[in-house]
C-alpha positions as CSV (number, residue, x, y, z in Angstrom):
1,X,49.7,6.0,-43.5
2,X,50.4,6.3,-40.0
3,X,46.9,5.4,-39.0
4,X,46.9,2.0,-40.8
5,X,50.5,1.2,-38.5
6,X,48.3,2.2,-34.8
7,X,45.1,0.4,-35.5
8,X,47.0,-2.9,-37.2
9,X,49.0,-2.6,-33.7
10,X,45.6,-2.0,-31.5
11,X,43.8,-5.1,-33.5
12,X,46.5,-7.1,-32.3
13,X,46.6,-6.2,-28.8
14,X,42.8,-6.7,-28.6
15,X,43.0,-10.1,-31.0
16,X,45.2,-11.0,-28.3
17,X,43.3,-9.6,-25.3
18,X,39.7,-11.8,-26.4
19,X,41.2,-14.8,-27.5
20,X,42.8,-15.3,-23.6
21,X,40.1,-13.5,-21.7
22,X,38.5,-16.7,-20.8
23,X,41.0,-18.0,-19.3
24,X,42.7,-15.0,-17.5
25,X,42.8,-14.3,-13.7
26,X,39.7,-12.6,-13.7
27,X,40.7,-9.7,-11.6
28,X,43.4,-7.6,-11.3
29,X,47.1,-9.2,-10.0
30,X,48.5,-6.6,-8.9
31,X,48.9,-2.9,-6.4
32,X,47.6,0.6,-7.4
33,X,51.1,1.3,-6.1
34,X,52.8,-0.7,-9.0
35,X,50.4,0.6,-11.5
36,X,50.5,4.1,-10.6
37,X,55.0,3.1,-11.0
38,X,54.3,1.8,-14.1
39,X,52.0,4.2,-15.9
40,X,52.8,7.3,-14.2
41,X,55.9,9.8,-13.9
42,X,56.0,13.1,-14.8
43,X,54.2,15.1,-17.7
44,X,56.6,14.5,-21.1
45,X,57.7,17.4,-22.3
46,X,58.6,16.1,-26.0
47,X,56.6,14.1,-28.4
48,X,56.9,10.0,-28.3
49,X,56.2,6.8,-31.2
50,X,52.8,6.7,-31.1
51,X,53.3,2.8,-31.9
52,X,55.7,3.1,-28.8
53,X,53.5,4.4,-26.7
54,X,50.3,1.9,-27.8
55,X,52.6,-0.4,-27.0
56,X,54.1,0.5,-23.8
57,X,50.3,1.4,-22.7
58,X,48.9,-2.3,-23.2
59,X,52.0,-3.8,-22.0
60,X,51.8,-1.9,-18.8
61,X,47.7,-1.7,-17.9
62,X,48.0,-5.5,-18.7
63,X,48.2,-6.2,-14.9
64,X,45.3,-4.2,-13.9
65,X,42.7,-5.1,-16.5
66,X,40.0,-7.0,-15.2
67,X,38.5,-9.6,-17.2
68,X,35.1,-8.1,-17.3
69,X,34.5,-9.4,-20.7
70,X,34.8,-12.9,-20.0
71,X,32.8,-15.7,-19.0
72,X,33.2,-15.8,-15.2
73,X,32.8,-12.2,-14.0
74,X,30.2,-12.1,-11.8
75,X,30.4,-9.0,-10.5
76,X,28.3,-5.6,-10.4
77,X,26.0,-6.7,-13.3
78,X,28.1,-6.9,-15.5
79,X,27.4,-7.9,-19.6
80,X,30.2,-8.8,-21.8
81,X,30.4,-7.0,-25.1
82,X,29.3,-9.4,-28.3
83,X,32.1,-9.5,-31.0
84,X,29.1,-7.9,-33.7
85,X,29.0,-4.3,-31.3
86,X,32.7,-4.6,-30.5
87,X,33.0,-4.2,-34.4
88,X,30.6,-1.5,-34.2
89,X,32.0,0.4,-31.7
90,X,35.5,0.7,-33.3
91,X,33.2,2.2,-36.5
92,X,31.9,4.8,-33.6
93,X,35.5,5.6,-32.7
94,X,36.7,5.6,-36.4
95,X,34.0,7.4,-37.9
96,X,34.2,10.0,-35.0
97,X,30.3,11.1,-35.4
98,X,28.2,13.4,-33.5
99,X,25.0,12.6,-32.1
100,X,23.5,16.3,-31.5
101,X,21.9,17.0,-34.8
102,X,20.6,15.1,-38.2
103,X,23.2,17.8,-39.9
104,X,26.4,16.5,-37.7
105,X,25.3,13.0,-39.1
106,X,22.4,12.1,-40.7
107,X,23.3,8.0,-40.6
108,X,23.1,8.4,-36.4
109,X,20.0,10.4,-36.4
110,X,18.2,7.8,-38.2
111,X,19.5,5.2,-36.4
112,X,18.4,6.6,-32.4
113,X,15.1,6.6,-34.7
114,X,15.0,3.2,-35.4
115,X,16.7,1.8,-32.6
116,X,13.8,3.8,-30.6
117,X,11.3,2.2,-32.3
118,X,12.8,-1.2,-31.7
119,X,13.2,-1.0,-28.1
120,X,9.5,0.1,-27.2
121,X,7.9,-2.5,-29.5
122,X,10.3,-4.9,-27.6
123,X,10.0,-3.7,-24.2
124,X,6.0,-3.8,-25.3
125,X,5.9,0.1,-24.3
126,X,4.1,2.9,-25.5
127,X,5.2,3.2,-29.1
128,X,4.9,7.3,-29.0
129,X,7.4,7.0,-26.0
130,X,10.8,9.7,-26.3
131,X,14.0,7.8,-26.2
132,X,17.3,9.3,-25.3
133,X,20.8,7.3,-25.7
134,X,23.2,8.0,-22.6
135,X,26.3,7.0,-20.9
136,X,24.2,5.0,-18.4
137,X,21.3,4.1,-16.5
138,X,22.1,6.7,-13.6
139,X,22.0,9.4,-16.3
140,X,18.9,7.5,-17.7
141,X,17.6,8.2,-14.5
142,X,18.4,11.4,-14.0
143,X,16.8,12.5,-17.4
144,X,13.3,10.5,-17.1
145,X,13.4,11.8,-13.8
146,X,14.0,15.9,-15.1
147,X,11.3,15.4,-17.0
148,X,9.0,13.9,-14.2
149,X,10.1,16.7,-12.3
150,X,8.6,19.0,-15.2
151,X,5.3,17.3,-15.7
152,X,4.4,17.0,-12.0
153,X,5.5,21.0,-11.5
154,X,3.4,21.8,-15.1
155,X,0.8,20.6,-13.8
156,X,0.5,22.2,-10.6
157,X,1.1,25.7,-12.6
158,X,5.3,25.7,-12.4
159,X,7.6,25.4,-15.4
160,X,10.9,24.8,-13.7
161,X,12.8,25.3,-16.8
162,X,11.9,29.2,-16.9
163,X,11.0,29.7,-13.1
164,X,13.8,27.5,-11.5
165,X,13.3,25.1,-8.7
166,X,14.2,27.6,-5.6
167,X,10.4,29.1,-5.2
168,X,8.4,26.0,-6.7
169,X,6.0,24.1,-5.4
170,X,7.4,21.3,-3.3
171,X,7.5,18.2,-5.0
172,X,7.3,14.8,-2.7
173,X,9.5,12.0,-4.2
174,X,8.8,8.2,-2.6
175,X,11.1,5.0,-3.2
176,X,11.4,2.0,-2.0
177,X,13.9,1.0,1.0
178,X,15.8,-0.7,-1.3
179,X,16.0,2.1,-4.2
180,X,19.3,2.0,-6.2
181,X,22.0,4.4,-5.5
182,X,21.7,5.7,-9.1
183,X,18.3,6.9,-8.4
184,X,19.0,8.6,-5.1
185,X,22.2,10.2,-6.9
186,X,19.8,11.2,-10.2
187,X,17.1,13.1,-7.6
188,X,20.3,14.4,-5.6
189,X,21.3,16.5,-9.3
190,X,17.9,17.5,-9.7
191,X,17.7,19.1,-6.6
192,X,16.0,16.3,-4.1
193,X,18.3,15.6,-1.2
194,X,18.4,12.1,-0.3
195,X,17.2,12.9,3.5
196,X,13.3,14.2,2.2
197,X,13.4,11.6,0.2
198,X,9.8,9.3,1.8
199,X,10.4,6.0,1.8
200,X,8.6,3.1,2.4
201,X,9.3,-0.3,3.6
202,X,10.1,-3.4,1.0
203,X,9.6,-7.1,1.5
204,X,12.3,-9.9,2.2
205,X,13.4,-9.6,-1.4
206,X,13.5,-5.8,-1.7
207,X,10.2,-5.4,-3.3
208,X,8.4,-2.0,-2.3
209,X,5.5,-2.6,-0.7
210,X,2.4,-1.5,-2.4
211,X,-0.1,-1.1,0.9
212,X,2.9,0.7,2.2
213,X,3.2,3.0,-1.1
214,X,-1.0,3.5,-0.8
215,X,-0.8,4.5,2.6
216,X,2.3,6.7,2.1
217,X,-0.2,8.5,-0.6
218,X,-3.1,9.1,1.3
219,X,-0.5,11.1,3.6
220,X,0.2,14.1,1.4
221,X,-0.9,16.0,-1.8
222,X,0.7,18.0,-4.4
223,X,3.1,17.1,-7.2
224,X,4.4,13.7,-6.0
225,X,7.1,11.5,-8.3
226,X,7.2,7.5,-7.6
227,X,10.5,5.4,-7.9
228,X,10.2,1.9,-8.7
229,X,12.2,-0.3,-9.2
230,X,13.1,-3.5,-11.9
231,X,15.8,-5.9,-10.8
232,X,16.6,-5.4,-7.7
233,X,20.3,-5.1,-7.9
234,X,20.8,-7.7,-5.2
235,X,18.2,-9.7,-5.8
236,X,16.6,-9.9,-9.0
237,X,13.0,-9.3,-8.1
238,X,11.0,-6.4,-8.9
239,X,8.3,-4.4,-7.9
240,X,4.4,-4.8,-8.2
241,X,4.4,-2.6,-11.0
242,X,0.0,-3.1,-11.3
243,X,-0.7,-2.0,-7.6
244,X,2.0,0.8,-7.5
245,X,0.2,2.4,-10.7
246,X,-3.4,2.2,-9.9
247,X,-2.1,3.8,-6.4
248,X,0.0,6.3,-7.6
249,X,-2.2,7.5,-10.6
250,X,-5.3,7.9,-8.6
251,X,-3.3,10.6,-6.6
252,X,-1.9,11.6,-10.4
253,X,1.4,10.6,-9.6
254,X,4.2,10.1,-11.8
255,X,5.9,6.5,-11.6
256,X,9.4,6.5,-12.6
257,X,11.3,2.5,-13.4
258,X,14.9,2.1,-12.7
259,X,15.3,-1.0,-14.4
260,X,19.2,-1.0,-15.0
261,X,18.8,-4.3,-15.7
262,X,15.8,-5.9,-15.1
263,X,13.8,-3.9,-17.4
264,X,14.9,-6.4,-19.9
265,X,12.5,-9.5,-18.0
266,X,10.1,-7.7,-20.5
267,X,11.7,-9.1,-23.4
268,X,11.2,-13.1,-22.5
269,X,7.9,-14.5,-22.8
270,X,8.2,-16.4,-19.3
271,X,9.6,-13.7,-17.5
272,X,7.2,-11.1,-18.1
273,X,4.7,-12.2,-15.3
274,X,7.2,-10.8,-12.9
275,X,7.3,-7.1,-14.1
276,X,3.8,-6.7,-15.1
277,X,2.0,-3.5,-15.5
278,X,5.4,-1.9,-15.9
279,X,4.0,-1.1,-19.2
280,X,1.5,1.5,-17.4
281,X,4.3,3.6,-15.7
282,X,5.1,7.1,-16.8
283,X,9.4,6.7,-17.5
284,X,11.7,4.2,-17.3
285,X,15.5,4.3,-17.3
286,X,18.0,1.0,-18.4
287,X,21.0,0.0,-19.5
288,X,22.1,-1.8,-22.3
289,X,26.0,-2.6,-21.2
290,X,24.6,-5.0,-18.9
291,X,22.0,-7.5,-20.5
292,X,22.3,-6.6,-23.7
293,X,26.2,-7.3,-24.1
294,X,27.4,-3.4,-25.8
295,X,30.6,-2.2,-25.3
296,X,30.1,0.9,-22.5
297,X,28.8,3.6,-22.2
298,X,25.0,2.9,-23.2
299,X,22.2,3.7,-21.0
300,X,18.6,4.2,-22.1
301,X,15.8,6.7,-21.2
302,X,12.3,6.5,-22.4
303,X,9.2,8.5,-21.1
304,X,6.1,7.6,-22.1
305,X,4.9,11.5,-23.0
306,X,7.8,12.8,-25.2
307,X,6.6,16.2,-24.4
308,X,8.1,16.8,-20.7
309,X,10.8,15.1,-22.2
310,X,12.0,17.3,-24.7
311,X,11.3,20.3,-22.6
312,X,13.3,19.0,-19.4
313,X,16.1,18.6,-22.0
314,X,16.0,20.1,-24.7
315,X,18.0,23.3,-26.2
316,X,17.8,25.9,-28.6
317,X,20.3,28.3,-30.9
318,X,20.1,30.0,-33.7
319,X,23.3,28.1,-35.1
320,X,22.3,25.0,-33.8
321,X,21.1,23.8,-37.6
322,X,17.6,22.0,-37.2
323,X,15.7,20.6,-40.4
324,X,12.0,22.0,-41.0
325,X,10.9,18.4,-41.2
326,X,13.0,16.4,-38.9
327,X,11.0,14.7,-36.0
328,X,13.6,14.1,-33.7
329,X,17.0,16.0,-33.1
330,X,19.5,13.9,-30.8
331,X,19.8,16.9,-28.3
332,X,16.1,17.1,-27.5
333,X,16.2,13.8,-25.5
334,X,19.4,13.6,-23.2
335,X,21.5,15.9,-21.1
336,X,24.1,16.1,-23.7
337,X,24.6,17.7,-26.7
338,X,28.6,16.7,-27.7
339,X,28.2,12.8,-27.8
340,X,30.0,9.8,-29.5
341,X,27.7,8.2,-31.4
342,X,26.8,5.2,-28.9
343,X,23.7,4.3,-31.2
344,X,26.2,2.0,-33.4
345,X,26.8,-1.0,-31.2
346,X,22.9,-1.1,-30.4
347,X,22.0,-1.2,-34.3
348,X,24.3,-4.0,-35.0
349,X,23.1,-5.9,-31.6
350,X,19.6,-5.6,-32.5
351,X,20.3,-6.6,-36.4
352,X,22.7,-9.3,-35.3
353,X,20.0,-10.7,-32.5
354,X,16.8,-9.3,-33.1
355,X,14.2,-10.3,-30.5
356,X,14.7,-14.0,-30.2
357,X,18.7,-13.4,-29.6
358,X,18.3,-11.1,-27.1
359,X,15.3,-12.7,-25.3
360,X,17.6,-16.1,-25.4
361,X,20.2,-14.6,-23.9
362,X,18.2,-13.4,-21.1
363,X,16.6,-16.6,-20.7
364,X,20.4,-18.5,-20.8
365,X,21.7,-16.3,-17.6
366,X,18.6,-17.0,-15.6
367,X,19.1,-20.5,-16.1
368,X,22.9,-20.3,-15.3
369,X,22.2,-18.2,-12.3
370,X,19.8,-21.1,-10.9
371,X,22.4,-23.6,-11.4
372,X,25.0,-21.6,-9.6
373,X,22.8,-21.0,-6.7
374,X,21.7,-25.4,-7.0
375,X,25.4,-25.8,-7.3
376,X,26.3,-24.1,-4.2
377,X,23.6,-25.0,-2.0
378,X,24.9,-28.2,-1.8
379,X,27.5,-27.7,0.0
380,X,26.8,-27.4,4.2
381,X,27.0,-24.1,5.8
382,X,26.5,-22.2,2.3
383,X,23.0,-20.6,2.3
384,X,21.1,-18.8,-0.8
385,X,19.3,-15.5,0.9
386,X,17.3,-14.7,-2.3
387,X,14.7,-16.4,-4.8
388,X,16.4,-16.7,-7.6
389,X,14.4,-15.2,-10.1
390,X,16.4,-13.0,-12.8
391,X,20.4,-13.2,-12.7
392,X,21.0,-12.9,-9.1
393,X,22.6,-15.0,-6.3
394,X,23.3,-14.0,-3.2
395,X,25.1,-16.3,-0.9
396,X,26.3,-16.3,3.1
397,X,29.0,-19.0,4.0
398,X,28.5,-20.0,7.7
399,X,28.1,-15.6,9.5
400,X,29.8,-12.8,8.2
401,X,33.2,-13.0,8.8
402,X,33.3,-16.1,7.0
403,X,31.6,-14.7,3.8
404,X,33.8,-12.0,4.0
405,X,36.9,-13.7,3.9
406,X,35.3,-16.1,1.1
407,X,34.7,-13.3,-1.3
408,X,38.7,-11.8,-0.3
409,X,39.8,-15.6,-1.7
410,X,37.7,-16.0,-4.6
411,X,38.6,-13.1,-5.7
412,X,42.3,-13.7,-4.9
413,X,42.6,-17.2,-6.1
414,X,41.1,-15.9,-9.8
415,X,38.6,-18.2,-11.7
416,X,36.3,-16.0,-11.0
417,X,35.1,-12.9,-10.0
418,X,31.9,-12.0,-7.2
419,X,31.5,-9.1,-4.8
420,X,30.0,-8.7,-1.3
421,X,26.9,-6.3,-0.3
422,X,25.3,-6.2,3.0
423,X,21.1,-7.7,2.7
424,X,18.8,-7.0,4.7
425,X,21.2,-6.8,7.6
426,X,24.0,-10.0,6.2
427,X,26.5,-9.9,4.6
428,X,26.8,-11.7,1.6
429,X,28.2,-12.7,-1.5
430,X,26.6,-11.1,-4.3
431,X,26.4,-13.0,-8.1
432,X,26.3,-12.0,-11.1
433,X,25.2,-13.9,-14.4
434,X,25.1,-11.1,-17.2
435,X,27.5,-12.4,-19.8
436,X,26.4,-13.4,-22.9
437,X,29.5,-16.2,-23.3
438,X,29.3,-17.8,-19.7
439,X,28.4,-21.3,-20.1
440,X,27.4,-24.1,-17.8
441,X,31.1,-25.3,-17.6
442,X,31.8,-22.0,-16.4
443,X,29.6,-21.8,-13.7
444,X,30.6,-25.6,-12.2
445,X,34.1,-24.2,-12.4
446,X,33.2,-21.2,-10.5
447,X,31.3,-22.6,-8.2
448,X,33.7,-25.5,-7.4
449,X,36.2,-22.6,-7.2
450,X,34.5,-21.0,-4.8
451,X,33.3,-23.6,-2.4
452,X,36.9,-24.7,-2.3
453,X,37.9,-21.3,-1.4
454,X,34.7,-21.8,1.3
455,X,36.5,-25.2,2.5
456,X,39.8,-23.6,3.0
């Protein structure tokens, strides 16, 4: 059958693809000119060899795939995918499954169930908590943060869902100076433009400021939502979860996470001093492309009251087929209802893993990101801007112009892969350490790599 031909031919491209990856140029080599040459042209108008054209596809996006899955990609937070979820995920694409309803597929429904489950005790949150399965964290966000926007409005009389947003109370949103672009783009789509946003200043490593956030409270009443933040995505460090919720709660509150990445600090004994009372908060959005090493898209959403939850989201049609004794229906808990079922790779992490996996893998990139930052810090005129304690590096070589043109090479010359952001006013290099695979011999290459790039 035809199908056996394609997906022999598409295992060999990908056998072929992850037994080089670790040693490919890490970025692309070449033009969006000579891509666009390559892949583009005109519309066909008659049909083509499917094996032809898997062919021709892999042979020509060759150039411009980025080794994101390998050891030494450093940027954007970044996980690898773990051979156990890649196998799962070509079971999503083969079995072709729904996630809207038990009846679409009664398999996926039980596992968002279970998975659920699994994440909360692990995460040590309310076990009772809704879960949704999205594309991402920013549409994590955007979903804990619809149904923040319900509870705070229910409360103060509103139901937004039936009423609309136009003549509702106004509801006063606070973050951090250094809140995550997701988040400003989630309360953007829910109707909270980014310039009434209140914000309140953050520490040297990004951290919101709780005496900041109490005095920022006493300033106004009415339905107020709180973003926090865990991992700061340059940085690493998160918020004073403890002081942000007795502050915000007295005022009744509701305190929102973004913890794309660091959320996962929860999992590993010795890292959970850094994020706690993030336990006590009302939602929290994550991801589990980055630390837990899926295949994209997989972002998380959990709210600790499943109620605003499933009414911020949830739908309802006579021919959408629900069971008289089915507890959860995929549909109630995200903004989608079509969906590939994303819950596969997840199971088979979690099963392949389980708690002492993932917390190891955790604690194996915090240690790696220490020795990069060690590594580099040796050299003179390199300086590490942040304390290093998640995954996190940021570096300056010399001023700005010389980091600048540092990040250009590295990412030129290829070993690696690291990007640049702008901290607290410098420019630096920004790094990385999400993979499950990267090792310390990776990281001494890298950072020799890069500090000859500096010396050059």
């Amino acid at each position: 059958m035809m199908h056996r031909d394609l997906l022999s031919r598409a295992h060999e491209i990908a056998q072929r693809y992850l037994d080089t990856v670790a040693e490919r140029h890490v970025g692309g080599t070449t033009s969006r000119a000579a891509l666009l040459d390559a892949l583009g042209g005109p519309l066909p108008d008659q049909p083509a060899d499917a094996l032809e054209v898997i062919d021709d596809l892999a042979e020509k996006s060759d150039p411009g795939i980025v080794a994101s899955a390998g050891p030494r990609y450093f940027g954007f937070v970044t996980g690898g995918a773990l051979p156990v979820t890649v196998a799962a995920d070509w079971l999503a694409s083969a079995w072709d499954q729904n996630g809207c309803l038990y009846v679409m597929s009664p398999a996926i429904a039980v596992m968002e169930d279970v998975v659920a489950g699994w994440i909360v005790e692990l995460l040590d949150l309310p076990r009772h908590a809704g879960v949704g399965f999205v594309t991402g964290c920013h549409m994590a966000n955007f979903t804990c943060l619809a149904a923040a926007r319900h509870e705070v409005l229910r409360r103060a009389g509103w139901n937004v869902e039936t009423q609309g947003l136009q003549r509702a109370p106004r509801v006063r949103v606070i973050v951090g100076g250094e809140a995550h672009v997701s988040a400003i783009g989630a309360l953007r789509y829910l109707g909270f433009g980014s310039e009434e946003l209140d914000v309140v200043p953050v520490d040297g490593q990004g951290r919101l400021r709780a005496d900041a956030l109490a005095s920022a409270l006493t300033g106004g009443d009415g339905p107020t939502i709180v973003c926090t933040q865990a991992g700061n995505v340059s940085t690493g460090a998160s918020d004073p979860f403890d002081a942000i919720v007795d502050a915000a709660h007295a005022r009744h509150a509701w305190v929102h996470v973004d913890g794309a990445f660091g959320l996962w600090a929860a999992a590993v004994p010795e890292l959970r001093s850094q994020v706690t009372g993030l336990a006590r908060a009302d939602s929290w959005a994550t991801d589990a492309h980055k630390w837990l090493n899926v295949p994209y898209d997989s972002g998380i959403a959990i709210v600790a009251d499943a109620a605003p939850q499933r009414a911020a989201m949830g739908l309802k049609a006579t021919y959408l087929q629900r069971g008289d004794d089915e507890d959860r229906v995929g549909m109630d808990w995200v903004p989608e209802s079509s969906r590939r079922s994303r819950i596969l790779p997840l199971y088979a992490l979690f099963r392949a893993l389980g708690r002492e996996g993932i917390a190891a893998t955790v604690r194996q990139n915090c240690a790696l990101a220490r020795r990069m930052a060690a590594r580099l810090s040796e050299a003179e005129g390199v300086r590490i801007l942040n304390d290093v304690v998640l995954n996190q590096v940021l570096v300056q070589f010399e001023n700005d112009n010389t980091t600048r043109d540092v990040i250009a090479k590295v990412q030129a010359e290829g070993t690696c892969w690291a990007g640049g952001a702008v901290w607290q006013g410098r420019q630096a290099m920004r790094i990385s350490v999400s993979n499950w695979s990267t090792t310390e011999d990776d990281i001494d290459r890298s950072a020799a790599a890069i500090l000859e790039c500096f010396r050059s």
